[in-house]
DRENDO-1510 file (C-alpha; in Angstrom, 1 decimal, always signed):
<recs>
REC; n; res; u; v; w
REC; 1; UNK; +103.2; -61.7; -146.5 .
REC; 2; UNK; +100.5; -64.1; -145.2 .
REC; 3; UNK; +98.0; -63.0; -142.0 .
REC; 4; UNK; +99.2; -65.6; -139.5 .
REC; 5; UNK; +96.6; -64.0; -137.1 .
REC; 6; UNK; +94.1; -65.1; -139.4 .
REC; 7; UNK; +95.4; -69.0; -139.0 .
REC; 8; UNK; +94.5; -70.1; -135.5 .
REC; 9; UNK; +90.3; -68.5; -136.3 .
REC; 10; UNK; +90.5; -70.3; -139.9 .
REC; 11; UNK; +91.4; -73.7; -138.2 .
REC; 12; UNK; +88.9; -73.0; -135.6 .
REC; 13; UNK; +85.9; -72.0; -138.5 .
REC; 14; UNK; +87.0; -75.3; -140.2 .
REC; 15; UNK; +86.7; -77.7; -137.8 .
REC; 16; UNK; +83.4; -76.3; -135.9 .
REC; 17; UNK; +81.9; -74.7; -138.7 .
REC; 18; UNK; +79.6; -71.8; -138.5 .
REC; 19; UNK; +76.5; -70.7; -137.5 .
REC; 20; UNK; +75.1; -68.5; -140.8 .
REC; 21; UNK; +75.3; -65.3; -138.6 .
REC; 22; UNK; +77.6; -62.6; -139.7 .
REC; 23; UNK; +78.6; -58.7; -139.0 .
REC; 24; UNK; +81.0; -56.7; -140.2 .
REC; 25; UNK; +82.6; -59.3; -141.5 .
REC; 26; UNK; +82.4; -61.1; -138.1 .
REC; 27; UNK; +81.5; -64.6; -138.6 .
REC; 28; UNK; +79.9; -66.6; -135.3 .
REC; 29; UNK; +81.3; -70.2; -135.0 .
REC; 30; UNK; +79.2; -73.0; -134.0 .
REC; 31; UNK; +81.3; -74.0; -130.5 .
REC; 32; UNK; +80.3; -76.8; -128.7 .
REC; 33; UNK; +79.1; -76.3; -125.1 .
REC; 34; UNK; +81.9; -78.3; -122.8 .
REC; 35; UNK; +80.9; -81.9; -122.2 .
REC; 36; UNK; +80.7; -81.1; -118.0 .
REC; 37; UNK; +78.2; -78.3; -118.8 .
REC; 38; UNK; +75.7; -80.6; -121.1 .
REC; 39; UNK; +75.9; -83.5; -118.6 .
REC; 40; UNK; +74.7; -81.2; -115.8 .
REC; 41; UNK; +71.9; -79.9; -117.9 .
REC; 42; UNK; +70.8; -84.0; -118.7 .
REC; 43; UNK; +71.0; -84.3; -114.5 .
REC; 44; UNK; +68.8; -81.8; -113.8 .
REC; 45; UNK; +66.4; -82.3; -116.4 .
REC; 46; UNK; +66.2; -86.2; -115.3 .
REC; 47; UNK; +66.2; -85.0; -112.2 .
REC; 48; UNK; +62.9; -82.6; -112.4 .
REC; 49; UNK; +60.8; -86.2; -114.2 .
REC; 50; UNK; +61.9; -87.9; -111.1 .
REC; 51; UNK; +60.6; -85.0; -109.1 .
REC; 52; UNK; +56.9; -85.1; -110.6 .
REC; 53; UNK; +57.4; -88.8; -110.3 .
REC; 54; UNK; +58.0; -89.3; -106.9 .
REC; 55; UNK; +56.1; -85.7; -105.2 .
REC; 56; UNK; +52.9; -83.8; -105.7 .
REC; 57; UNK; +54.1; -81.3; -109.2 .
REC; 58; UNK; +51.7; -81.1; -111.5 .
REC; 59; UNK; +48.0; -79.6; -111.5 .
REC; 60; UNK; +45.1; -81.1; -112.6 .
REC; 61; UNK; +41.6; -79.9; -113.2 .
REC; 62; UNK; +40.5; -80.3; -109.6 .
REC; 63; UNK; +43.5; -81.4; -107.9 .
REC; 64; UNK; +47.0; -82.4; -108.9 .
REC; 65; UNK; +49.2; -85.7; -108.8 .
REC; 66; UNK; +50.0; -87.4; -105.2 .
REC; 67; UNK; +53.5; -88.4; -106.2 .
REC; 68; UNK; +54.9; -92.0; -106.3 .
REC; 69; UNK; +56.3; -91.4; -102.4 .
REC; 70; UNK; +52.9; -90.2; -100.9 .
REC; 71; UNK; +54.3; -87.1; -99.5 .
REC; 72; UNK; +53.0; -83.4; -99.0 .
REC; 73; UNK; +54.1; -80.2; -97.3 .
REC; 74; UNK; +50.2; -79.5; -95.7 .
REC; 75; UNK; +50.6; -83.2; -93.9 .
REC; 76; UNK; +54.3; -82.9; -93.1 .
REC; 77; UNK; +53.3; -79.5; -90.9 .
REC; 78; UNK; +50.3; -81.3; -89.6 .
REC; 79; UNK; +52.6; -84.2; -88.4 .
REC; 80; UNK; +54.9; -81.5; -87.2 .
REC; 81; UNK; +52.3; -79.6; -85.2 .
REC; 82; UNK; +51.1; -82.9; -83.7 .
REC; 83; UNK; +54.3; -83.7; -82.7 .
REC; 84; UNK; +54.8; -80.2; -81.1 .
REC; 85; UNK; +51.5; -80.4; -79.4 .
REC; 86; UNK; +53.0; -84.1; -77.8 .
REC; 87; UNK; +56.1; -82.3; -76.6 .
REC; 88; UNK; +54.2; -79.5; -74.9 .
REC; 89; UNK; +51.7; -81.3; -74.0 .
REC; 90; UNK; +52.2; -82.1; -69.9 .
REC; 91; UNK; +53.3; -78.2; -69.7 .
REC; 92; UNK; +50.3; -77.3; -71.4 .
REC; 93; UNK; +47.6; -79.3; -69.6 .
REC; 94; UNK; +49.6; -77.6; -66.2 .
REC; 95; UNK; +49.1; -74.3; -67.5 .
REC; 96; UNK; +45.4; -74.8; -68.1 .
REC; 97; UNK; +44.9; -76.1; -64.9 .
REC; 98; UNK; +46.6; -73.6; -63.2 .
REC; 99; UNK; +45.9; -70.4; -62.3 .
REC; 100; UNK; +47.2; -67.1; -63.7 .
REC; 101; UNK; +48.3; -66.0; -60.2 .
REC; 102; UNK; +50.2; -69.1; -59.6 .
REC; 103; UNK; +51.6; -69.3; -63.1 .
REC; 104; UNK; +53.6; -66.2; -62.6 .
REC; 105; UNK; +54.6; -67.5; -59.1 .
REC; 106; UNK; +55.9; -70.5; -60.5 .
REC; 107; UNK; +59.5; -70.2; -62.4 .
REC; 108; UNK; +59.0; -73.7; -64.7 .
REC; 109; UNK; +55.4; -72.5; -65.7 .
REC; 110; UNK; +56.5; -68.6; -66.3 .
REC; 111; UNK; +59.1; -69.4; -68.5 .
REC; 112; UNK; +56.7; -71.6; -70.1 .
REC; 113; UNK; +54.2; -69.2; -70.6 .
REC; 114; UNK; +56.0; -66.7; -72.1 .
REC; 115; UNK; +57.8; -68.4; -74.3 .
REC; 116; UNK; +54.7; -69.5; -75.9 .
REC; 117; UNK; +52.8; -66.3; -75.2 .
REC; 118; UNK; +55.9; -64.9; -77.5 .
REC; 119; UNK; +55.2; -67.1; -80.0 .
REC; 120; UNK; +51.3; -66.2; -79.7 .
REC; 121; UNK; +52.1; -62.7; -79.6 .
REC; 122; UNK; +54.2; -62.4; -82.7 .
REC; 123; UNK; +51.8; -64.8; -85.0 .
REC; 124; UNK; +48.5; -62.6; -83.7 .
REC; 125; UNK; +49.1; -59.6; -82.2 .
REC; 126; UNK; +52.6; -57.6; -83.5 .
REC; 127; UNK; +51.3; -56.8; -86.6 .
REC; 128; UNK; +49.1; -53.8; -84.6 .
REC; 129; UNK; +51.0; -53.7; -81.4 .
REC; 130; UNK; +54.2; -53.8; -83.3 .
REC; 131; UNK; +56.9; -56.9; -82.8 .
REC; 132; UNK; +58.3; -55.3; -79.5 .
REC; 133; UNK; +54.3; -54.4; -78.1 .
REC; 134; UNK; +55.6; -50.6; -78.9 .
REC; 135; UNK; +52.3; -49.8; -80.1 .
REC; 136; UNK; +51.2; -47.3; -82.7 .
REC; 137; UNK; +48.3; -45.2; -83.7 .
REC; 138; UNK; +45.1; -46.3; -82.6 .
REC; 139; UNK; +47.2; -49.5; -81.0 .
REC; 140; UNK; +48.2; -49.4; -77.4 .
REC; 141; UNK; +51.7; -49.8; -75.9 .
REC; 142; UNK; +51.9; -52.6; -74.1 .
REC; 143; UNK; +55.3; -52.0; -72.4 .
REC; 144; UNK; +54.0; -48.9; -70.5 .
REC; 145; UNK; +51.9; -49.2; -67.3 .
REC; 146; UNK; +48.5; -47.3; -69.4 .
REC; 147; UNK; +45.7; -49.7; -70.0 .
REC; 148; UNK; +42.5; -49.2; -71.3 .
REC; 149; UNK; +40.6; -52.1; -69.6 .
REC; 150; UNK; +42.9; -52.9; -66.8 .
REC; 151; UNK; +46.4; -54.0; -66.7 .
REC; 152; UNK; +46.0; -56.9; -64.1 .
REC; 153; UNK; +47.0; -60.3; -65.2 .
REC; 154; UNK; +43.0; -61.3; -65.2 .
REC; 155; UNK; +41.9; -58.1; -66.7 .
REC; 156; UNK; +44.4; -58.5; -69.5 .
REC; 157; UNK; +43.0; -62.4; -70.0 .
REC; 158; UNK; +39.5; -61.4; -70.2 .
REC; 159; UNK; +40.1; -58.9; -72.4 .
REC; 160; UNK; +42.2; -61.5; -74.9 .
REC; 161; UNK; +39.4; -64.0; -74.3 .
REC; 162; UNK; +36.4; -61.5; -75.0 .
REC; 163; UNK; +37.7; -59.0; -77.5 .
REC; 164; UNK; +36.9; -54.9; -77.6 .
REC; 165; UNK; +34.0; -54.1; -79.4 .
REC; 166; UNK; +33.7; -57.5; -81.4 .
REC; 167; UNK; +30.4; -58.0; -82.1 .
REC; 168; UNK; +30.7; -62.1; -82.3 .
REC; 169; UNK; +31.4; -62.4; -78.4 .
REC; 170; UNK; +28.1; -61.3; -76.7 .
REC; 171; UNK; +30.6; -60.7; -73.5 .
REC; 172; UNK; +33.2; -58.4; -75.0 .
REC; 173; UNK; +34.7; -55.2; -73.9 .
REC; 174; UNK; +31.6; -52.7; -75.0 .
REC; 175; UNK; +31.7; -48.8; -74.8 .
REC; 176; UNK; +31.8; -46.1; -77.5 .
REC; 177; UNK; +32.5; -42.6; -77.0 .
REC; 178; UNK; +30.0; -40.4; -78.8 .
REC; 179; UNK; +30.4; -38.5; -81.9 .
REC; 180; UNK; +29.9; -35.2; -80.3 .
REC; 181; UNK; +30.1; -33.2; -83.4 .
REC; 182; UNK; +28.5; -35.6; -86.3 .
REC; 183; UNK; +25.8; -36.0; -84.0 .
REC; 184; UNK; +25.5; -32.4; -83.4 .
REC; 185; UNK; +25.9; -32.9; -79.3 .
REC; 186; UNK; +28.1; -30.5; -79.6 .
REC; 187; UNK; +28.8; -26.9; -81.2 .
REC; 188; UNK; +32.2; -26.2; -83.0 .
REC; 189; UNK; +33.6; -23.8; -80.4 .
REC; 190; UNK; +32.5; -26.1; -77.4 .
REC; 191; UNK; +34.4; -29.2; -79.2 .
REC; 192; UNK; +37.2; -26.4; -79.9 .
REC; 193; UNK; +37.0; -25.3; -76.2 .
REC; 194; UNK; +37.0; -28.5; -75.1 .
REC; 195; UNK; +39.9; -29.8; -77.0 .
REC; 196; UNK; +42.2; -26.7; -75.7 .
REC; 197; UNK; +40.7; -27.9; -71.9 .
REC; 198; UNK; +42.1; -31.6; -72.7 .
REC; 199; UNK; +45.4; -30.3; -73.4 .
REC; 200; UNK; +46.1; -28.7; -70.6 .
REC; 201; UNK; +44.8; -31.7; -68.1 .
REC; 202; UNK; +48.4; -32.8; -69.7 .
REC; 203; UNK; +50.3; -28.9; -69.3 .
REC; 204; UNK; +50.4; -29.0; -72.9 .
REC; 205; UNK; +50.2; -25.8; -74.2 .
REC; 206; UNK; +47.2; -24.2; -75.5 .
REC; 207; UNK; +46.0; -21.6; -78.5 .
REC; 208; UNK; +46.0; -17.8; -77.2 .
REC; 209; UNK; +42.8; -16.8; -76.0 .
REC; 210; UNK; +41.5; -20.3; -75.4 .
REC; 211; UNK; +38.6; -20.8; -73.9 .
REC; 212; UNK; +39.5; -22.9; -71.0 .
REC; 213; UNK; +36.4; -22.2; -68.7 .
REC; 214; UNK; +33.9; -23.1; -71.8 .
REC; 215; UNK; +35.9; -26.1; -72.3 .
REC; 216; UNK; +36.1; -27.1; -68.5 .
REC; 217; UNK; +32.4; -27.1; -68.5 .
REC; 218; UNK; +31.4; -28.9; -71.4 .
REC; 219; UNK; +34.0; -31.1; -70.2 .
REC; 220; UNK; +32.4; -31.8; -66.6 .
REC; 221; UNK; +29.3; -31.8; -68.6 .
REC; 222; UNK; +30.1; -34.5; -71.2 .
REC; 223; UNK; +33.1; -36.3; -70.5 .
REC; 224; UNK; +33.8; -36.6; -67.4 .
REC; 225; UNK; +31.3; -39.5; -66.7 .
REC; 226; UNK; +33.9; -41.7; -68.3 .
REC; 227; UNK; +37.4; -39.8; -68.4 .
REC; 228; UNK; +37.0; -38.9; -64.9 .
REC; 229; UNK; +36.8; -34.4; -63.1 .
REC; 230; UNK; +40.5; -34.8; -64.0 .
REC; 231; UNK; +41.0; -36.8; -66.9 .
REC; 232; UNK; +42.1; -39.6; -64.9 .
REC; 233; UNK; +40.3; -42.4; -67.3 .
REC; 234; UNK; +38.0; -45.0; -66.3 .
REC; 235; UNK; +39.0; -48.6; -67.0 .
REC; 236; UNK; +35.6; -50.4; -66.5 .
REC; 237; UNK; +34.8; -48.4; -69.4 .
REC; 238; UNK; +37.8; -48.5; -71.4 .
REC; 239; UNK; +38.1; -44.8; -71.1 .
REC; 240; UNK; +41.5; -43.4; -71.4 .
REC; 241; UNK; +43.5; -41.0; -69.2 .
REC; 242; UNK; +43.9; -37.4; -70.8 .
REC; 243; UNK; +46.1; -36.4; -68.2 .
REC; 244; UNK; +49.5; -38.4; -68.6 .
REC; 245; UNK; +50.7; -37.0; -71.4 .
REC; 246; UNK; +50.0; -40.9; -73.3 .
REC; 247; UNK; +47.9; -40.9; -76.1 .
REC; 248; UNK; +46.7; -43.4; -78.1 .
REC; 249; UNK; +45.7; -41.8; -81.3 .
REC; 250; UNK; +48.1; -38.4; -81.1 .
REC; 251; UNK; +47.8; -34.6; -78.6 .
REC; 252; UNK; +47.7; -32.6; -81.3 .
REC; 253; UNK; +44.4; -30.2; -81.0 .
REC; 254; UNK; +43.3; -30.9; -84.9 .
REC; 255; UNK; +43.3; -34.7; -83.6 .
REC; 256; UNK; +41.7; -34.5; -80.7 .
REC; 257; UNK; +38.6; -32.3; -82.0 .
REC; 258; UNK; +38.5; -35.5; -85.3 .
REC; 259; UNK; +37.9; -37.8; -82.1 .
REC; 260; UNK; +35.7; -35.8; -80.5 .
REC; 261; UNK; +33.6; -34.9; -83.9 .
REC; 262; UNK; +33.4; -38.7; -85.1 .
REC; 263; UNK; +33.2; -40.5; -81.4 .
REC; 264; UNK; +34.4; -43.9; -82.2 .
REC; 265; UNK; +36.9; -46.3; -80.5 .
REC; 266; UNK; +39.3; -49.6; -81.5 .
REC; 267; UNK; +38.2; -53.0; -82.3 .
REC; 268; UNK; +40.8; -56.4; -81.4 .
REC; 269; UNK; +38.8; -59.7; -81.6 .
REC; 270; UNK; +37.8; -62.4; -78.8 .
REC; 271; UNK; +41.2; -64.7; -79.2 .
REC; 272; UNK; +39.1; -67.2; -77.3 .
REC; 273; UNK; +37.5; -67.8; -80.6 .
REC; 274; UNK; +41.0; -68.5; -82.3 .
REC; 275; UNK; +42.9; -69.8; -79.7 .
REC; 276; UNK; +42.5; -72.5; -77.1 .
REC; 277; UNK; +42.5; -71.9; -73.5 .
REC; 278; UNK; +46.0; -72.6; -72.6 .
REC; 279; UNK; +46.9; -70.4; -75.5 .
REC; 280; UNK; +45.4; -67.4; -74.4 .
REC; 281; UNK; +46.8; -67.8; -71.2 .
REC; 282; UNK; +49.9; -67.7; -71.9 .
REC; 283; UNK; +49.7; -64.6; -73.8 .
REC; 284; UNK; +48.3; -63.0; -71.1 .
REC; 285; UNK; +50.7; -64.1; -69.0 .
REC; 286; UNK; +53.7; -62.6; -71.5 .
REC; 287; UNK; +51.7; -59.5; -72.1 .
REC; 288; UNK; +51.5; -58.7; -68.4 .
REC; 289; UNK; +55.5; -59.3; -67.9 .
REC; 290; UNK; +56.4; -57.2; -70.7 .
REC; 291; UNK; +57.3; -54.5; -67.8 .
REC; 292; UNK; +54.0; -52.4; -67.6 .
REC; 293; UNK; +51.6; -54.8; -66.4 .
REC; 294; UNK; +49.7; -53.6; -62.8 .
</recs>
């Protein structure tokens, strides 16, 4: 009896052929791809030489081809910009004229600000303050009502425009706390001492047998200058408060002796360097409406 199953692949072998391959018996025909499917690969491969043609595509030793239309991404975003800058510009020239006190005072210049202190703000500064100004370690929050240098609309703009500790701007935020243990300022148990002291300024709770009166002295004796009898801070010096149960680089007591042992403090640069005045404005402005600004 003949294989009529057999037939239909027969036909098909015979009238595209093969290609040579075989397994088990298992021969592979030569199929045509479907007419639709070639013409869309012809398109798109005259369609890529019409790309190099017309736009910039293909390197060269020192540069690479212009492209028959002229065009390039680098000036399209400088047009861009300009034209930005040309749209902003009468609410830009008010906001550098104006003060940061009448700024916030005025509702068409404060939404203006912000906005672009925003904008400012998530280019520069979230990637340490975080994209909400949460903060992290070693970065301050800039939602709570804590500040370092002074949360004031003016004393946030200075320190934007000047930096902390940035060696470039001769008029920067300067002070470093000392390293009290590398330098040998200190002995082991008074650091120790101390530590345990600073934790309780906060009620947090301290190692039995701690020596609170050692660490009270050495406290009056070396840090109080700056952090204040009670831990209160000092902002014209940049010197935290230990007493508010906020800290910038963690409570813990193994933390607080590393700082204490090393000295050290944070580094943000002078913006007034990077950005133009009406810039820096505004992010001052937006920082200082976030909801903890004094």
């Amino acid at each position: 009896m003949q294989d009529n199953a057999a037939k239909p692949a027969n036909d098909k072998k015979a009238s595209v052929g093969t290609t040579g391959h075989e397994w088990d018996g298992i021969q592979e025909l030569n199929t045509p791809l479907p007419r639709w499917w070639l013409w869309t690969l012809y398109a798109t491969i005259i369609w890529a030489f019409a790309y190099w043609i017309a736009y910039p595509a293909i390197p060269l030793v020192s540069s690479f081809t212009k492209g028959a239309l002229g065009w390039s991404s680098r000036e399209a975003v400088v047009a861009d910009v300009r034209d930005l800058q040309t749209l902003r510009g009468p609410m830009t020239a008010k906001i550098e004229a104006t003060s940061l006190a009448e700024i916030e005072s005025t509702p068409e210049l404060l939404s203006f600000a912000r906005a672009q202190g925003a904008a400012a703000f998530a280019v520069n500064c979230s990637t340490c303050h975080g994209a909400g100004a949460q903060g992290a370690k070693g970065y301050p929050n800039l939602n709570d009502d804590d500040w370092l240098w002074g949360g004031t609309v003016d004393a946030i703009h200075l320190t934007l425009q000047h930096g902390i500790r940035w060696d470039a701007d001769k008029d920067t935020r300067a002070s470093m706390m000392p390293a009290f243990g590398r330098d040998g300022i200190l002995k082991p148990n008074e650091i120790s001492a101390t530590a345990d002291y600073v934790r309780s300024l906060s009620d947090l709770p301290v190692e039995k047998g701690a020596d609170l009166a050692l660490g009270a002295t050495v406290f009056a004796a070396n840090c109080a200058a700056c952090h204040g009898e009670k831990g209160e801070g000092l902002q014209d010096v940049g010197a935290p408060k230990l007493n508010d149960k906020i800290w910038l680089y963690g409570s813990d007591k193994a933390l607080l002796i590393e700082r204490m042992t090393l000295g050290g403090g944070g580094v943000m640069p002078a913006w007034s360097a990077r950005l133009d005045a009406p810039t820096v404005k505004s992010l001052a402005v937006y920082v200082h409406t976030l909801g903890g600004g004094q």
